[in-house]
C-alpha positions in Angstrom: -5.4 25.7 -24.0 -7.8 25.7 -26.6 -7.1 28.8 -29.1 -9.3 30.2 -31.9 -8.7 33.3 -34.5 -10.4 35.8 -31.8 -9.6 34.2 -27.7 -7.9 31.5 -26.6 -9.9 29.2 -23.6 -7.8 28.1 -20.3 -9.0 25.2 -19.6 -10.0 23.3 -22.3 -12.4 21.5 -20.6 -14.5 21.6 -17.3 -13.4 20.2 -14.6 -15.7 20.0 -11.0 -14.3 18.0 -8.1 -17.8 16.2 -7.6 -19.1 16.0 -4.2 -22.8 14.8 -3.5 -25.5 17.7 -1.8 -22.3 20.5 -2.7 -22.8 23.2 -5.3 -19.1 23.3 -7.1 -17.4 25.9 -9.3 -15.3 26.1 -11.9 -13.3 29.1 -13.9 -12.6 29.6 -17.1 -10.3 32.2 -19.1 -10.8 34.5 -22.0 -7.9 35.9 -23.7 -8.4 38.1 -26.5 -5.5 37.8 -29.3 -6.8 40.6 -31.5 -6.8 44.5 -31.3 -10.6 44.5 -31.6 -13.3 44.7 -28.9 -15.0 40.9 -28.6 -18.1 39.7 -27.6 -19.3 36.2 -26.2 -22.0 34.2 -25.0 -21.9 30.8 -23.1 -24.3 28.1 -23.7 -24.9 24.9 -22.5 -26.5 21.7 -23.1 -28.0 21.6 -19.3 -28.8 24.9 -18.4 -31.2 24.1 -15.1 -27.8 22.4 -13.8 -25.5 25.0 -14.1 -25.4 28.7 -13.5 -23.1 30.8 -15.7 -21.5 34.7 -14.8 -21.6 35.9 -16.9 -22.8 34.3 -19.9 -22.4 36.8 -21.7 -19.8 39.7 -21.6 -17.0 42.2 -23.7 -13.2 41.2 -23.5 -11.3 44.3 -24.3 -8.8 44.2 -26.8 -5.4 42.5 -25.8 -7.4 41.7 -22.0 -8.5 38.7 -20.2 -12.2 37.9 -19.0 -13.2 35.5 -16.4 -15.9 33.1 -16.5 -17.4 31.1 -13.6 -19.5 27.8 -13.6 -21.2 27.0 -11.0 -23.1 23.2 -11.0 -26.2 23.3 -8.6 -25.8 20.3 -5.6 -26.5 16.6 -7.1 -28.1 14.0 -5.1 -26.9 11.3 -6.6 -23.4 10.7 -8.6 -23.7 9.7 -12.4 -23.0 6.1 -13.4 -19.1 5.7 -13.3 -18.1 9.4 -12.7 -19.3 10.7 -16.4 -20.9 13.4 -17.3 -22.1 14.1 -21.1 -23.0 17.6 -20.5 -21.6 20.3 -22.9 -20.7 23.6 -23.4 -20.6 26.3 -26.3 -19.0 29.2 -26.2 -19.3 31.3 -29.3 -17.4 34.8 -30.0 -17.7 38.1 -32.2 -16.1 41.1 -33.1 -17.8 43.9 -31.2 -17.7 47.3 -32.8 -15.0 49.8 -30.8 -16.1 50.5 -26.9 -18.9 48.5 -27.2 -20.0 47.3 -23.6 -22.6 44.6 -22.6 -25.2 46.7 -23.3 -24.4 46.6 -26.7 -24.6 43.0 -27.0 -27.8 41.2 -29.3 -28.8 37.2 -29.7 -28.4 38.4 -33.2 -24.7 39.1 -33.2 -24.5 35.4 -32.6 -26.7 34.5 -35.4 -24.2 32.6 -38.4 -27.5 33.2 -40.7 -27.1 36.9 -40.7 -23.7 36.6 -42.4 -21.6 37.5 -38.9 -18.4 35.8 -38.8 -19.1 33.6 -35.3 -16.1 31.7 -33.4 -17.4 28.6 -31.7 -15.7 26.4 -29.5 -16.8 23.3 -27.7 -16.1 22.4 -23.8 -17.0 18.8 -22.5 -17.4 18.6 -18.6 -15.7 16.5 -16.7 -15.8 15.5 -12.9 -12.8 14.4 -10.7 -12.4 13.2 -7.4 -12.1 15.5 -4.8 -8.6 15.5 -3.0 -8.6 12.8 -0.1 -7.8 14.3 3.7 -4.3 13.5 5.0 -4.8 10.3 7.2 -4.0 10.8 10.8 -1.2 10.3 12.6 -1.6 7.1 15.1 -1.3 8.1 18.7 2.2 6.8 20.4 3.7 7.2 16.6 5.6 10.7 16.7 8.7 11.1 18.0 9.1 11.6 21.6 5.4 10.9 22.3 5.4 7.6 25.2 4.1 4.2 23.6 0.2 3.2 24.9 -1.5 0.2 24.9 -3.8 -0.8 21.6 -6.6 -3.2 22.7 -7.5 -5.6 19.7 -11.1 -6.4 18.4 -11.3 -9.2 21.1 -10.6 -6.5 24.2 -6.7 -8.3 24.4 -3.7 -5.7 24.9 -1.3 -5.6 22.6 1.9 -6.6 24.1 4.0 -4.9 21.8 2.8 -1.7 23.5 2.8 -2.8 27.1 6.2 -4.4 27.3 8.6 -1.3 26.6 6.5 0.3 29.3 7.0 -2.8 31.6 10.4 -2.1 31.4 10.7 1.6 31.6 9.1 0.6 35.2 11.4 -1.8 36.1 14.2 0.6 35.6 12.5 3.2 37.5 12.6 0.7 40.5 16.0 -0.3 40.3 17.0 3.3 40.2 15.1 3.7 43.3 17.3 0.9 45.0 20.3 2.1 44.1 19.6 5.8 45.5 18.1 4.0 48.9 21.4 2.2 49.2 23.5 5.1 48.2 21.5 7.1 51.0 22.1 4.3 53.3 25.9 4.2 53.0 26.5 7.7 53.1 24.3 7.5 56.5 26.8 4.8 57.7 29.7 6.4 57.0 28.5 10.0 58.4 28.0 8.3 61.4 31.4 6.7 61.6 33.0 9.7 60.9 31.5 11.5 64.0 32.0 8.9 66.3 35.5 9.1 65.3 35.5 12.7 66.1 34.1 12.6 69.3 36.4 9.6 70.2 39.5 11.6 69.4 38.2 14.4 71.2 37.9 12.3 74.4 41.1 11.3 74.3 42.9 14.8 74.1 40.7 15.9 76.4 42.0 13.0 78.7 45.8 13.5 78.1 45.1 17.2 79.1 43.7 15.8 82.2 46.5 13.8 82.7 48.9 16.3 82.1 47.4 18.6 84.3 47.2 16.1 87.1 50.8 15.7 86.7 52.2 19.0 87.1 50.1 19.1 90.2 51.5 16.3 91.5 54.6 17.6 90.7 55.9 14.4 88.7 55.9 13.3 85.1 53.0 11.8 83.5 54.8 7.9 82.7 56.2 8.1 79.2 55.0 5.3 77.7 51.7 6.0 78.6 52.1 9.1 77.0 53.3 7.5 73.7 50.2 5.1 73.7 47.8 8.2 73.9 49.6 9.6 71.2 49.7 6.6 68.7 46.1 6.4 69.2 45.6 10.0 68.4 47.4 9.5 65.5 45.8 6.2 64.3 42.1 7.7 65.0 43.5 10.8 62.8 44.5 8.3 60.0 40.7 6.8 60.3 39.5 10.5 60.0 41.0 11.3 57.4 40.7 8.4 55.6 36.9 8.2 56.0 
């Protein structure tokens, strides 16, 4: 901050992020220290190049003014980013409530005796701030990996490979649920020709039951255990399956 007896200048010098065929502005700030009413004027060594608001103005007492500088569009950059332009800015006490209006060139004049604070900004150009780069595609998290094809029209295999074997694994899941399908095919089947076989039989020990009250004789014992141990056995199977 540059500071004099009447204002103080934030910043002390000018700085325009230079961009070619782009009009650019910068700000500056007048604080006055004193009690009094204070006058100013901008000047500079380029004047077509640079438009000033306002040049010239009143900062009340204990108050801050504004100043904007605004550099027409350049065609071409200077030779290694510098830039020798200057500016002046030059300040006197102002009689109380005085107003623009009230301002002269004379007030400014050291040869009539008025006590004129000068102070001396350089300009200076910067870069402007660089875009963020962007984000390759297949990079963020969660995002699927692609293919890159190199200068010569070759795919990268880094890229193809992972998806090579996210395929694979896709078919061998496959497999396994046609197999799984498969075996719980089989063993539905089983299980209902087991059903249907123990249903024959008690229906064929009723028969023969039946057949012998009729007759009014005994169905033969160990007939009757046979049909029975396959009942169970087929039961056992059931169950088991």
């Amino acid at each position: 901050m540059t500071s004099g007896g009447l204002v103080s200048i934030e910043p002390q010098e000018l700085k325009f992020p230079f961009e070619l065929k782009k009009q650019i502005s910068c700000s500056l700030q007048l604080s006055n220290k004193t009690d009094n009413y204070v006058a100013f004027k901008v000047k500079t060594t380029n004047p077509k190049k640079y438009c000033v608001r306002p040049n010239t103005g009143i900062v009340l007492p204990r108050s801050t003014s504004d100043v904007i500088v605004t550099m027409q569009a350049q065609r071409e950059a200077p030779p290694d980013m510098q830039c020798k332009d200057k500016f002046l800015l030059q300040c006197v006490v102002a009689g109380p409530g005085a107003t623009v209006k009230d301002i002269t060139p004379e007030m400014f004049n050291k040869e009539s005796g008025n006590q004129v604070e000068e102070s001396k900004l350089k300009v200076v150009y910067v870069s402007p701030p660089q875009p963020p780069s962007p984000v390759p595609e297949g990079s963020e998290e969660g995002s699927s990996p692609r293919a890159s094809v190199s200068d010569n029209g070759n795919v990268s295999r880094a890229h193809v490979e992972p998806q090579a074997h996210i395929s694979r694994g896709y078919g061998e899941s496959q497999d396994k649920a046609s197999e799984a399908k498969a075996l719980i095919s089989k063993l539905t089947e089983e299980k209902n020709s087991t059903i249907q076989h123990n249903n024959k039989l008690r229906q064929e020990l009723e028969l023969l039951r039946r057949q012998g009250s009729k007759s009014g004789g005994g169905v033969p014992f160990l007939y009757v255990v046979i049909v029975g141990l396959l009942g169970i056995l087929l039961g056992y199977l059931l169950r088991k399956t």
